[in-house]
KOLRO-820154 format. One record per atom (N, C-alpha, C): x, y, z; residue number from 1. Coordinates in Angstrom, 2 decimals. Layout:
N
+---------+---------+---------+-----+
!       x !       y !       z !   i !
+---------+---------+---------+-----+
!       X !       Y !       Z ! NUM !
...
+---------+---------+---------+-----+
***
This chain:
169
+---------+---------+---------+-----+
!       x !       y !       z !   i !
+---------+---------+---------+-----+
!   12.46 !   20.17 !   -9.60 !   1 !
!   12.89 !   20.08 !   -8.22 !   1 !
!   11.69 !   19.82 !   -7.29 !   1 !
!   10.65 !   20.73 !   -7.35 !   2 !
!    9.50 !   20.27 !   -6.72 !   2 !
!    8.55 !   18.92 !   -6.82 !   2 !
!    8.78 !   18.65 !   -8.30 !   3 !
!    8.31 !   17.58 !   -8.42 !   3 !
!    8.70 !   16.07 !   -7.65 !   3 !
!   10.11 !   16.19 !   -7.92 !   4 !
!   11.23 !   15.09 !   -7.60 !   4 !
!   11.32 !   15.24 !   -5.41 !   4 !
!   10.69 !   16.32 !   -4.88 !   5 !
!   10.44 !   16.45 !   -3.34 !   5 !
!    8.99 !   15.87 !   -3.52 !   5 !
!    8.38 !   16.29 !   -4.18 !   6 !
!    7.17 !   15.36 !   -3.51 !   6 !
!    6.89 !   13.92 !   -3.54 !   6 !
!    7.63 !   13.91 !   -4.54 !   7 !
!    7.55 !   12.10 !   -5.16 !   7 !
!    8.49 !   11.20 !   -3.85 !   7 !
!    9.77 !   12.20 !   -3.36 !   8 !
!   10.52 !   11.84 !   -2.42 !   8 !
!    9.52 !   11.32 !   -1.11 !   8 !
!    8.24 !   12.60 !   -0.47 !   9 !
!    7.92 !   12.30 !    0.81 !   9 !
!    6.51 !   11.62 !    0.12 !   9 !
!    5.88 !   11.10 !   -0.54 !  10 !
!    5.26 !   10.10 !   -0.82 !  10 !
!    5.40 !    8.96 !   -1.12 !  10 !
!    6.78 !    8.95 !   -1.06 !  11 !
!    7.38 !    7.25 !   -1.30 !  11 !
!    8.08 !    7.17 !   -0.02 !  11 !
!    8.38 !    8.23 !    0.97 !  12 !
!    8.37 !    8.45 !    2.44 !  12 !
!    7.31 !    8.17 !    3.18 !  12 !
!    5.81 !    8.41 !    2.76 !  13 !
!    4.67 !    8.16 !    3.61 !  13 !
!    4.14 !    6.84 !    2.93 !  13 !
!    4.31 !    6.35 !    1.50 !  14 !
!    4.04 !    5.02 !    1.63 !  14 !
!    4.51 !    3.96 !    2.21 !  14 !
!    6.01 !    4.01 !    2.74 !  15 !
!    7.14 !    2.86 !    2.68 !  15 !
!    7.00 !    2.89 !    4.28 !  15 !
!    6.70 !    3.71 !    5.04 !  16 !
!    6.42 !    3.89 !    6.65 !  16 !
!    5.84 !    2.80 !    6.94 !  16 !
!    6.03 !    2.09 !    8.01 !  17 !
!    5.29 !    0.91 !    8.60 !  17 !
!    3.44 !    1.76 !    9.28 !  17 !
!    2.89 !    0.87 !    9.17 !  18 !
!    1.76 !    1.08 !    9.36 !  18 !
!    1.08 !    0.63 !   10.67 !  18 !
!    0.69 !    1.07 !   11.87 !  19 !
!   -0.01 !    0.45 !   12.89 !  19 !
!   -1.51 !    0.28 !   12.68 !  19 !
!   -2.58 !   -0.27 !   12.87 !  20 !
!   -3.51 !   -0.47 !   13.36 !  20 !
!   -3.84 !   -0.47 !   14.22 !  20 !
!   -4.94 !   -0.05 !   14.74 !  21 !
!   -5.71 !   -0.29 !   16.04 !  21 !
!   -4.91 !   -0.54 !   16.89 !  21 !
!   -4.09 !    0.62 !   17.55 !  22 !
!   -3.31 !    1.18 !   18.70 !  22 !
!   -4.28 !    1.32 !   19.61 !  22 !
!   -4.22 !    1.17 !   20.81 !  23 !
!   -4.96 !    1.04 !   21.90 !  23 !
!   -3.70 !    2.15 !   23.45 !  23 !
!   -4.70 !    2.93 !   23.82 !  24 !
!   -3.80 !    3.44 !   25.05 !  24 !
!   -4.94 !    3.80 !   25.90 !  24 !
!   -4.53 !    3.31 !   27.17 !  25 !
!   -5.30 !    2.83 !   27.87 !  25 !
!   -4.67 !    2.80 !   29.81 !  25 !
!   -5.27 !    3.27 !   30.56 !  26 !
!   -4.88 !    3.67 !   32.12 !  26 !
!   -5.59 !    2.25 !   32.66 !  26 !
!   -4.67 !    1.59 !   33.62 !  27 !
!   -4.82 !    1.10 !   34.77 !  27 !
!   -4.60 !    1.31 !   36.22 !  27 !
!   -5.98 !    1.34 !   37.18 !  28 !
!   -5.81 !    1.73 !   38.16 !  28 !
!   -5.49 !    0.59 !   39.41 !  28 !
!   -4.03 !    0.80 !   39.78 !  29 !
!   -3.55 !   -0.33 !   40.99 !  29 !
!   -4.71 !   -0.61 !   42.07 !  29 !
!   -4.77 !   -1.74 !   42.55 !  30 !
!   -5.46 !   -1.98 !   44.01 !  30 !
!   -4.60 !   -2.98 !   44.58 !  30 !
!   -4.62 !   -2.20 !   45.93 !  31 !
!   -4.63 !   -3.09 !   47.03 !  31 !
!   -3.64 !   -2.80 !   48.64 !  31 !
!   -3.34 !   -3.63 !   49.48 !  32 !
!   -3.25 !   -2.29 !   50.51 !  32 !
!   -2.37 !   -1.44 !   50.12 !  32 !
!   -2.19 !   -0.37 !   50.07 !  33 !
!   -1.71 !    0.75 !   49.28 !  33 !
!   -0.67 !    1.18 !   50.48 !  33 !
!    0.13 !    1.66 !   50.11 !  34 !
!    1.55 !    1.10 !   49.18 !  34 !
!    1.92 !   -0.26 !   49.95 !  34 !
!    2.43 !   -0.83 !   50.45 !  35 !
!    2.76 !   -1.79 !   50.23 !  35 !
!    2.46 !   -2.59 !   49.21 !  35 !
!    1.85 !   -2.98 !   48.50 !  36 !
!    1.59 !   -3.88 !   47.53 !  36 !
!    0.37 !   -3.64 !   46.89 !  36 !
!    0.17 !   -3.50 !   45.49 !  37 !
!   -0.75 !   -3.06 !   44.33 !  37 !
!   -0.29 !   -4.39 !   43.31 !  37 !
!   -1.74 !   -4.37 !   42.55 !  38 !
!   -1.63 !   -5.04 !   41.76 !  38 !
!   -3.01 !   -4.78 !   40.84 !  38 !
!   -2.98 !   -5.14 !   39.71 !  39 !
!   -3.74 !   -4.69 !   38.19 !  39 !
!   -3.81 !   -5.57 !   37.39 !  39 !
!   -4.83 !   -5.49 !   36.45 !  40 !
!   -5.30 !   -6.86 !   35.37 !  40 !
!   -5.92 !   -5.97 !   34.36 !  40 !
!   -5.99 !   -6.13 !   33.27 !  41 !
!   -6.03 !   -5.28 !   31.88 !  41 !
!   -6.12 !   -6.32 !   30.88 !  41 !
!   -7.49 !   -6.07 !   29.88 !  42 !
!   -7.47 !   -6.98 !   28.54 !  42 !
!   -7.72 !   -6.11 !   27.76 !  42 !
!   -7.01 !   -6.59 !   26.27 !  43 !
!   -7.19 !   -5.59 !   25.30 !  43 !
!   -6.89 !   -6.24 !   23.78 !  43 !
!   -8.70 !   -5.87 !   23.10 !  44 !
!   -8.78 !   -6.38 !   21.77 !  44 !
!   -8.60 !   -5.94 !   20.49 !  44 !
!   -7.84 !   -6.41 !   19.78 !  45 !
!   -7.69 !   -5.34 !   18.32 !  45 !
!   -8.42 !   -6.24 !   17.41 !  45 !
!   -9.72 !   -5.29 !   16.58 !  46 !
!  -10.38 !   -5.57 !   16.01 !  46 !
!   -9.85 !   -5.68 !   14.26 !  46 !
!   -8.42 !   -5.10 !   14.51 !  47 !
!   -8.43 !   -5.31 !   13.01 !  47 !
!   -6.90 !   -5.99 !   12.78 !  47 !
!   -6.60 !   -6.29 !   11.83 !  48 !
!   -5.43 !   -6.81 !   11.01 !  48 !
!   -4.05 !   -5.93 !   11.14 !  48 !
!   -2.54 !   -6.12 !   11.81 !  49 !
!   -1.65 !   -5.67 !   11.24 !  49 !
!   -0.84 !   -5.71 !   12.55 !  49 !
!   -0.07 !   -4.69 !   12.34 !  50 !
!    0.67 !   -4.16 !   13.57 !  50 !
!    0.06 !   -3.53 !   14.73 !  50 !
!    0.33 !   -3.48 !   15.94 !  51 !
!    0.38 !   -2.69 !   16.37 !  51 !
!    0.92 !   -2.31 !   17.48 !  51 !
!    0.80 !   -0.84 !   18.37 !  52 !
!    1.41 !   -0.29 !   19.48 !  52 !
!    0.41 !   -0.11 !   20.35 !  52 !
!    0.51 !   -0.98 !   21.64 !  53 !
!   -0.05 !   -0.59 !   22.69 !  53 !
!    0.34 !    0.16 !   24.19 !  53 !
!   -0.12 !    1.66 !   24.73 !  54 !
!    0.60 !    1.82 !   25.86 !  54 !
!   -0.24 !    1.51 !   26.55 !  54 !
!    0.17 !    1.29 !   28.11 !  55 !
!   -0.75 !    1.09 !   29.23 !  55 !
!   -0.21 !    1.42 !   30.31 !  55 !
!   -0.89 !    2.42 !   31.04 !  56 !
!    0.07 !    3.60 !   32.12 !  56 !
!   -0.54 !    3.36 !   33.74 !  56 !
!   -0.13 !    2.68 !   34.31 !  57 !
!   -0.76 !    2.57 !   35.68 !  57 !
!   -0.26 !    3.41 !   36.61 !  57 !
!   -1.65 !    3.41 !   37.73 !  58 !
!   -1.61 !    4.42 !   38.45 !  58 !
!   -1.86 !    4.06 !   39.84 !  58 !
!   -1.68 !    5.10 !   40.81 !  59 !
!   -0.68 !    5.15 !   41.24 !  59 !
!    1.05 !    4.70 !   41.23 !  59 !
!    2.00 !    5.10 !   40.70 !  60 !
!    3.33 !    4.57 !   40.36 !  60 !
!    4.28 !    5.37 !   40.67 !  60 !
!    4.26 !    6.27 !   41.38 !  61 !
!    5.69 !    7.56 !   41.26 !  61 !
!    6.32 !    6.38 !   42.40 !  61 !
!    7.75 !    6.64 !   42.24 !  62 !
!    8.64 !    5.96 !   43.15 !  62 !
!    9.84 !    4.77 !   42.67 !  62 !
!   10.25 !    4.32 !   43.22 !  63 !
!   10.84 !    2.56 !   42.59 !  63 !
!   10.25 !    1.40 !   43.43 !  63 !
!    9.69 !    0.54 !   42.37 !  64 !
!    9.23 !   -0.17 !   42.24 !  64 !
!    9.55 !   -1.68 !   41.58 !  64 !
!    9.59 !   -2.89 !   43.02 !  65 !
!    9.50 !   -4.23 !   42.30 !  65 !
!    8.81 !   -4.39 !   41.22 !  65 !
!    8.95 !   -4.92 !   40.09 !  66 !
!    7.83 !   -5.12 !   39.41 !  66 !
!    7.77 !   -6.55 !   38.98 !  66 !
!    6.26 !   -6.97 !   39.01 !  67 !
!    6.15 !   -8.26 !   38.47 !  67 !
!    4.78 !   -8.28 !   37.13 !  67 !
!    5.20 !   -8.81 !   36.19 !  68 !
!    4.28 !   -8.80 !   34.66 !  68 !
!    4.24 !   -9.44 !   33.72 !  68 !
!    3.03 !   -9.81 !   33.65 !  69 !
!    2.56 !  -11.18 !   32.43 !  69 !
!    1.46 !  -10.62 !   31.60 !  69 !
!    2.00 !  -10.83 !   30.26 !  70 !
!    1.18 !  -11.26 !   29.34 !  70 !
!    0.87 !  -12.39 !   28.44 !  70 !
!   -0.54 !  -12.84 !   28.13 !  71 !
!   -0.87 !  -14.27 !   27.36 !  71 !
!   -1.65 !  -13.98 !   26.67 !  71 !
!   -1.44 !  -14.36 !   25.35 !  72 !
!   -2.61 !  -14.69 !   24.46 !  72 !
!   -2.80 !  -16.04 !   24.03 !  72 !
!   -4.11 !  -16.28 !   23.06 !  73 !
!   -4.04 !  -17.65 !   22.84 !  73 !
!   -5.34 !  -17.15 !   21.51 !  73 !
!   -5.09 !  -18.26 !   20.31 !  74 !
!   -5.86 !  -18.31 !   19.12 !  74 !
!   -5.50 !  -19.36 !   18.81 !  74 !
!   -7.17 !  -19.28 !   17.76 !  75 !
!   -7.29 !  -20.84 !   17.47 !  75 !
!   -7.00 !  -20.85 !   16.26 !  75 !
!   -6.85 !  -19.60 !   15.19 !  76 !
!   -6.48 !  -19.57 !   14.04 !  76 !
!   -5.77 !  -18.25 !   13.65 !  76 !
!   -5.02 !  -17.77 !   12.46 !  77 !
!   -4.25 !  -16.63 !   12.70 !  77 !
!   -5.36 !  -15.12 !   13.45 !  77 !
!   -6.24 !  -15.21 !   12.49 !  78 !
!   -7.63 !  -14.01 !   12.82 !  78 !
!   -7.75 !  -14.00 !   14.30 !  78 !
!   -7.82 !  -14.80 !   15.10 !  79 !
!   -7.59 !  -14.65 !   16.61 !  79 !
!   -6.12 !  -14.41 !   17.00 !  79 !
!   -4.95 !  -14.77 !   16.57 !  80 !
!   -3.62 !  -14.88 !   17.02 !  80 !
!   -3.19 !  -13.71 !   17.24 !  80 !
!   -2.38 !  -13.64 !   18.16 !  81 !
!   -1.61 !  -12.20 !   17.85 !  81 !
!   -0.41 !  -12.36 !   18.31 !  81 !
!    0.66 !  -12.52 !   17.97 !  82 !
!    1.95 !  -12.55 !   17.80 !  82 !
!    2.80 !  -11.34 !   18.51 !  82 !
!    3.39 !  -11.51 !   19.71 !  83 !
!    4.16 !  -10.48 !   20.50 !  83 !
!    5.42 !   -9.96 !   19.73 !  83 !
!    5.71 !   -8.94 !   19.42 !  84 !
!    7.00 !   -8.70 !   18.81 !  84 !
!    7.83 !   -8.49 !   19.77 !  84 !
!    7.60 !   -7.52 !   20.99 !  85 !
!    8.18 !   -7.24 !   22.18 !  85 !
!    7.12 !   -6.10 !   23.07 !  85 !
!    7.65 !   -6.38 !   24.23 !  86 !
!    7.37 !   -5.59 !   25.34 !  86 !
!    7.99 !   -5.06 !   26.53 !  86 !
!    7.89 !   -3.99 !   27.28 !  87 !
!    8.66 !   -3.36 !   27.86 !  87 !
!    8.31 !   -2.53 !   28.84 !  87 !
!    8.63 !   -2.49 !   30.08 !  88 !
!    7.96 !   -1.27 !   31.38 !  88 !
!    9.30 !   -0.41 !   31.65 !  88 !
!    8.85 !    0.87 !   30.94 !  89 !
!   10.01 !    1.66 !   31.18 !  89 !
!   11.43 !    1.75 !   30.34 !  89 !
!   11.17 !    0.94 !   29.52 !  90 !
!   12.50 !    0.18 !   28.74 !  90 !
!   13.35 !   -0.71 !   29.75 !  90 !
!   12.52 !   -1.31 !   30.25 !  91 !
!   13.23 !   -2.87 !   31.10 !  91 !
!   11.79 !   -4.00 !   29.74 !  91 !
!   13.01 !   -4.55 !   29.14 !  92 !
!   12.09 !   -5.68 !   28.34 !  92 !
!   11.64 !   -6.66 !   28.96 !  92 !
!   10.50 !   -7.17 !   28.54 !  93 !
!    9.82 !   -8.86 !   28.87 !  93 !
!   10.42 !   -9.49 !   28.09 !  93 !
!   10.58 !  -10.74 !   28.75 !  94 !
!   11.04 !  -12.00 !   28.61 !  94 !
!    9.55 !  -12.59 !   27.39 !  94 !
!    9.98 !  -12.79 !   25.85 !  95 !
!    8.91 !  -13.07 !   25.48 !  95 !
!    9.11 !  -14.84 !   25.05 !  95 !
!    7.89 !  -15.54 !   25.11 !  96 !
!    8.09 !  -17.21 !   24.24 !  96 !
!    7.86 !  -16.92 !   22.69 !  96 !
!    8.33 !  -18.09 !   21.93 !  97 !
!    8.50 !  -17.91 !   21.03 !  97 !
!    6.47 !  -17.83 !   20.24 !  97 !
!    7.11 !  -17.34 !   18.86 !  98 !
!    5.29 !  -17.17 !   18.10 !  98 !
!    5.12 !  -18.75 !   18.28 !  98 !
!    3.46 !  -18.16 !   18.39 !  99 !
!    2.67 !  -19.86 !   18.05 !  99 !
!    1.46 !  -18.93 !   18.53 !  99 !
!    0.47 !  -20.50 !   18.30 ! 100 !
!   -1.01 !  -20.27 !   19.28 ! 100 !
!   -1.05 !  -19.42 !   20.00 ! 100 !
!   -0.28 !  -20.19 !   21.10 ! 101 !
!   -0.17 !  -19.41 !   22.49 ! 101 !
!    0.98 !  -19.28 !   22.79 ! 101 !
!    1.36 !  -17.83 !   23.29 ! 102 !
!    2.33 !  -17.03 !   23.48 ! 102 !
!    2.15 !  -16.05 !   24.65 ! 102 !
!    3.64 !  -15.97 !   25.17 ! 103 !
!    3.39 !  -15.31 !   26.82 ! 103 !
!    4.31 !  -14.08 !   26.85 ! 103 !
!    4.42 !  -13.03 !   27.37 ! 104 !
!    5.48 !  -12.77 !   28.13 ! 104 !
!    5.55 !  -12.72 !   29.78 ! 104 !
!    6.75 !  -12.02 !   30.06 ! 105 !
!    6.55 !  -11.87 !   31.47 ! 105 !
!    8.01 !  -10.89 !   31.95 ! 105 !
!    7.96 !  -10.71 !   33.53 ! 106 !
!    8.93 !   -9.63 !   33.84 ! 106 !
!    8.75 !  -10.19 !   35.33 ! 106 !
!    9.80 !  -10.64 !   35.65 ! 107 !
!   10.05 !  -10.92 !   37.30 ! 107 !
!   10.93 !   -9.99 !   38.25 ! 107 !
!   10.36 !   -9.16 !   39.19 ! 108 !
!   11.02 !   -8.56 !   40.06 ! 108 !
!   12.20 !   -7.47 !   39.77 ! 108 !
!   11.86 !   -6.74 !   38.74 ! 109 !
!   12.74 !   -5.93 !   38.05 ! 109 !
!   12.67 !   -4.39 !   38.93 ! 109 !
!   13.57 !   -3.97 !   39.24 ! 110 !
!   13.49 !   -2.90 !   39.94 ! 110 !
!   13.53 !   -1.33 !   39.45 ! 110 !
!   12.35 !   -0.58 !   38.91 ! 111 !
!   11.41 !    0.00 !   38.25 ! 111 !
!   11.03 !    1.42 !   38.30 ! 111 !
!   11.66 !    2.67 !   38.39 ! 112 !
!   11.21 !    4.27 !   38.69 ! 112 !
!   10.40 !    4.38 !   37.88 ! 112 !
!    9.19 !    4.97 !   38.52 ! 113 !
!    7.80 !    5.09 !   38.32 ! 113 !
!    7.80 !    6.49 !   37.23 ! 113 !
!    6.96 !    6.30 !   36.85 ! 114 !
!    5.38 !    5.92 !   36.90 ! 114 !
!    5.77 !    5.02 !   35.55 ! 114 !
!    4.64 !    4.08 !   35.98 ! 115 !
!    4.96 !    2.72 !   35.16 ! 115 !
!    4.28 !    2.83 !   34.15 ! 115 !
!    4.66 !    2.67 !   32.92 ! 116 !
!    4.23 !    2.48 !   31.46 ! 116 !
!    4.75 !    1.41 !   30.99 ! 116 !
!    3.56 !    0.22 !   30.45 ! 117 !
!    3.77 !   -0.82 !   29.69 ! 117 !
!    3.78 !   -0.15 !   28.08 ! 117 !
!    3.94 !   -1.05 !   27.26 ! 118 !
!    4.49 !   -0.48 !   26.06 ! 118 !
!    4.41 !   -1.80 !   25.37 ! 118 !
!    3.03 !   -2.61 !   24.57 ! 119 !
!    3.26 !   -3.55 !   23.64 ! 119 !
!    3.24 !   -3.70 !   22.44 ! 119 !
!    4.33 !   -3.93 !   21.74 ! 120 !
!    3.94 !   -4.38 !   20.22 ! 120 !
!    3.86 !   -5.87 !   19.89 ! 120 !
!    3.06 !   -5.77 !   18.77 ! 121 !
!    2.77 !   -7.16 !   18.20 ! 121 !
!    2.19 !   -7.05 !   17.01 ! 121 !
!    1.74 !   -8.30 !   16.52 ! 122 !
!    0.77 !   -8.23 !   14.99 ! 122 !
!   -0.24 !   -9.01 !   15.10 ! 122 !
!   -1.29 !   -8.65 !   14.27 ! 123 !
!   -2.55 !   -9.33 !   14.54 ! 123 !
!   -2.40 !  -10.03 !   12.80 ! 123 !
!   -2.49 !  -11.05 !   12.76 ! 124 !
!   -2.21 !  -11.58 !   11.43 ! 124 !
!   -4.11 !  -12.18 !   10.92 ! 124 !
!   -4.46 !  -11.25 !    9.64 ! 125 !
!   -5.77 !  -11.67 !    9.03 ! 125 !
!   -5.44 !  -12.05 !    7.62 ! 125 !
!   -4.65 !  -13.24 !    7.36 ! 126 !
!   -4.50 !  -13.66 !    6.42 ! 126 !
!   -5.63 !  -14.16 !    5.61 ! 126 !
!   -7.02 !  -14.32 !    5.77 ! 127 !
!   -8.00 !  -14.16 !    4.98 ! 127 !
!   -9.60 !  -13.82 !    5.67 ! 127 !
!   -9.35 !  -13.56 !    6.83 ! 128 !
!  -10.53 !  -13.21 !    7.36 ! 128 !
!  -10.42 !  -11.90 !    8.44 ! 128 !
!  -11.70 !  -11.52 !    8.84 ! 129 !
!  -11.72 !  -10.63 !   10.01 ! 129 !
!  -10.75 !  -10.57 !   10.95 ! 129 !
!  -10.70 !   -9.63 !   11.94 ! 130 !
!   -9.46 !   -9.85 !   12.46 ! 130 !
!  -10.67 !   -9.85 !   14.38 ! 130 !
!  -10.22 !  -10.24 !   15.26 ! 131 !
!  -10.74 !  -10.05 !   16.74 ! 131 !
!   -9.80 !  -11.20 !   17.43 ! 131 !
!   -8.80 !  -10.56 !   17.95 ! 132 !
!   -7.74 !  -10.62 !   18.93 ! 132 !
!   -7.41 !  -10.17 !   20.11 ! 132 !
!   -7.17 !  -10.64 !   21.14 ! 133 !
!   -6.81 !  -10.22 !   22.01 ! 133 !
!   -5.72 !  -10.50 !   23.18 ! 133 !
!   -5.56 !   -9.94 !   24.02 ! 134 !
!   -4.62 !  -10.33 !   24.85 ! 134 !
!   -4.90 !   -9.81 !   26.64 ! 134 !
!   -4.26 !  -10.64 !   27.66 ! 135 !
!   -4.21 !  -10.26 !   28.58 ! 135 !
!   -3.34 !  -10.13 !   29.57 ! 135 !
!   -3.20 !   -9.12 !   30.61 ! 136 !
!   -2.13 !   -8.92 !   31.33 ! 136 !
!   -2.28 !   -8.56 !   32.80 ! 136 !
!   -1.41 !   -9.17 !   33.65 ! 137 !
!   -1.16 !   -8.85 !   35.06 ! 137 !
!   -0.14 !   -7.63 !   35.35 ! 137 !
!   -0.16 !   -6.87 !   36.38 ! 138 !
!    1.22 !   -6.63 !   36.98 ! 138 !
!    0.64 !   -6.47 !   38.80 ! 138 !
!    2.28 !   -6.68 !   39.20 ! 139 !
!    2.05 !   -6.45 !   40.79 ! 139 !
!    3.21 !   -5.88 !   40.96 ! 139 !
!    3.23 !   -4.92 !   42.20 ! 140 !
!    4.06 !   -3.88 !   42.37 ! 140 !
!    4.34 !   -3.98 !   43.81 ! 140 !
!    5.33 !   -3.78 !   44.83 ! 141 !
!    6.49 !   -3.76 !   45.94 ! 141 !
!    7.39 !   -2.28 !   45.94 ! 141 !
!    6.67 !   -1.89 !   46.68 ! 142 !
!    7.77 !   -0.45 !   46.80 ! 142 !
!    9.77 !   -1.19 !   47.12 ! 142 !
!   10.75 !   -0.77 !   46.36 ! 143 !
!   12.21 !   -0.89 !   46.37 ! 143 !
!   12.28 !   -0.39 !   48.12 ! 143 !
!   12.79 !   -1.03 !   48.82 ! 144 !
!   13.48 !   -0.27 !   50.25 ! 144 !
!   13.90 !    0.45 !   50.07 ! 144 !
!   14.43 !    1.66 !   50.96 ! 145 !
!   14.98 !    2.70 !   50.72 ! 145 !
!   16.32 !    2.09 !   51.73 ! 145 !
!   17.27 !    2.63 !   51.42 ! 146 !
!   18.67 !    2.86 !   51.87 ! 146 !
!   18.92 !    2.53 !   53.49 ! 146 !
!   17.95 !    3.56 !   54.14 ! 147 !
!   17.82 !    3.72 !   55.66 ! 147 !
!   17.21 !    2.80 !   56.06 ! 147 !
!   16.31 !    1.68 !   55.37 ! 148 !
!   16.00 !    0.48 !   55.67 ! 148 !
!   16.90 !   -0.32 !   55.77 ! 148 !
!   17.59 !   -0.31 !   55.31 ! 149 !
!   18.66 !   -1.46 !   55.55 ! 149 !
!   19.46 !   -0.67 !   56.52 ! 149 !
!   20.14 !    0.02 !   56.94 ! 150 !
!   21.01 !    0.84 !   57.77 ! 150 !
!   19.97 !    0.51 !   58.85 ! 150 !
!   18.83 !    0.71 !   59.10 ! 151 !
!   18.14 !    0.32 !   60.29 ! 151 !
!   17.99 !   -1.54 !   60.77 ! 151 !
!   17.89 !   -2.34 !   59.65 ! 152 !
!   18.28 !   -3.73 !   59.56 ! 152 !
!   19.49 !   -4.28 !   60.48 ! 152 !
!   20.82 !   -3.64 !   59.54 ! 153 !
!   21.98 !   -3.93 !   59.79 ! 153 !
!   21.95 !   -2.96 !   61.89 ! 153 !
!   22.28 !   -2.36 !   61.92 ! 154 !
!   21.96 !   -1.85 !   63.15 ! 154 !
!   21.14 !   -2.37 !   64.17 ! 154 !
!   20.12 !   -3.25 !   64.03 ! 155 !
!   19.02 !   -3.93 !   65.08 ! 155 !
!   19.78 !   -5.37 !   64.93 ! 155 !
!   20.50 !   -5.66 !   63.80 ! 156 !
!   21.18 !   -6.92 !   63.89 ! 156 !
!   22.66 !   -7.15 !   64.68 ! 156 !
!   22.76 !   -5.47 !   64.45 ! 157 !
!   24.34 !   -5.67 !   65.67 ! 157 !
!   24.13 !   -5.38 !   67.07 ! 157 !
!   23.00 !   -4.73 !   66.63 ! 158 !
!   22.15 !   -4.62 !   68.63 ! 158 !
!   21.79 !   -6.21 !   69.10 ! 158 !
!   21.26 !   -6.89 !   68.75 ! 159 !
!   20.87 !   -8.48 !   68.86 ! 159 !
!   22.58 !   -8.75 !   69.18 ! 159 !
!   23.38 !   -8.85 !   68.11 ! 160 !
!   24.72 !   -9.43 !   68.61 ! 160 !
!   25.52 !   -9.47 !   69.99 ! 160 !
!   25.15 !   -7.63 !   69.78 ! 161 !
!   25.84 !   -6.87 !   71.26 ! 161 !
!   25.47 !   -7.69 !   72.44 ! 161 !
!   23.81 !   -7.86 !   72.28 ! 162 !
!   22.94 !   -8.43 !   73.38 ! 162 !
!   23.53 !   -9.80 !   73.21 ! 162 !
!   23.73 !  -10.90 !   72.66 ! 163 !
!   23.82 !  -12.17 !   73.07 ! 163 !
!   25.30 !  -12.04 !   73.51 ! 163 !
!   26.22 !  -11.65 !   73.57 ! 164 !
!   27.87 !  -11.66 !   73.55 ! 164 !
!   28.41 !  -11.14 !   74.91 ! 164 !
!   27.49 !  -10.12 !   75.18 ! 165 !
!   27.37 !   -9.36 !   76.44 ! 165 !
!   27.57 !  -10.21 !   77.99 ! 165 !
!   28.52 !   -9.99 !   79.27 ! 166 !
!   28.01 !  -11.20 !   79.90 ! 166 !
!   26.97 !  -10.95 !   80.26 ! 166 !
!   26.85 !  -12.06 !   80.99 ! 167 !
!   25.43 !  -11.99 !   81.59 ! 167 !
!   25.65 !  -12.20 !   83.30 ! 167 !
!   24.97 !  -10.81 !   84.12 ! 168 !
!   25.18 !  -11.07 !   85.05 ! 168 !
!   24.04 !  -12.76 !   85.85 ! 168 !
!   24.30 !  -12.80 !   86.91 ! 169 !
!   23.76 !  -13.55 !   87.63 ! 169 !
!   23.80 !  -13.50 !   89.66 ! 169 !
+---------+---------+---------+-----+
***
């Protein structure tokens, strides 16, 4: 019985997918604050396989527009790295298909903070060293709040009131 459990979780810890050179890593937003932030982040995996990358930017509590690109580019697999998917928050990027060069991206997705990117991919060293990399944007738009628009709609029926109104003379 003991025998036949261990043989079980060692053919459990061999058969497990394997990451490499996971990378987690903080980005700090700039720019006029809050209204609009934005961030740039590169990141190299030195070795061969899978892997998981997080990337947690900061300042982020709130909802948030979000806008986000990633690109890589290789000239042979040992540079390539192949996006499997990516994701802020579990809202996915839009990824292009494998090749050379490969992108993702995320347009204007509306986002409760604090923002965590989240990439997987593979670094393919089909006979040599592996040094890959990739790079990424994001830019950020605080979501209006509710009473913004209630204040909108309201200055727009004040304007109405005013043109409709007579007008003395």
């Amino acid at each position: 019985m003991k025998l036949s459990t261990i043989a079980l979780a060692a053919a459990l810890l061999v058969s497990s997918g394997a990451y490499a050179d996971d990378v987690t890593t903080n980005v700090n937003l700039a720019g006029d604050s809050p209204p609009h932030l934005t961030g740039a982040f590169g990141i190299t995996h030195y070795e061969g396989g899978e892997f998981e990358d997080t990337i947690t930017f900061s300042p982020t509590s709130g909802e948030w527009f979000v806008d986000s690109s990633l690109i890589t580019i290789g000239f042979n697999p040992a540079t390539n790295i192949n996006f499997t998917y990516a994701e802020i928050n579990g809202h996915a990027m839009s990824l292009s298909p494998s090749g050379v060069y490969e992108y993702a991206y995320m347009v204007q997705e509306p986002i409760m903070g604090p923002l965590v990117l989240t990439v997987y991919g593979v670094v393919d060293t089909s006979d040599m060293a592996a040094s890959a990399s990739y790079a990424g944007t994001i830019n950020i738009s605080p979501v209006p709040e509710p009473a913004t628009y209630g204040m909108l709609m309201g200055g727009l029926g004040l304007l109405a009131w005013l043109a409709r109104r007579p007008r003395q003379e």
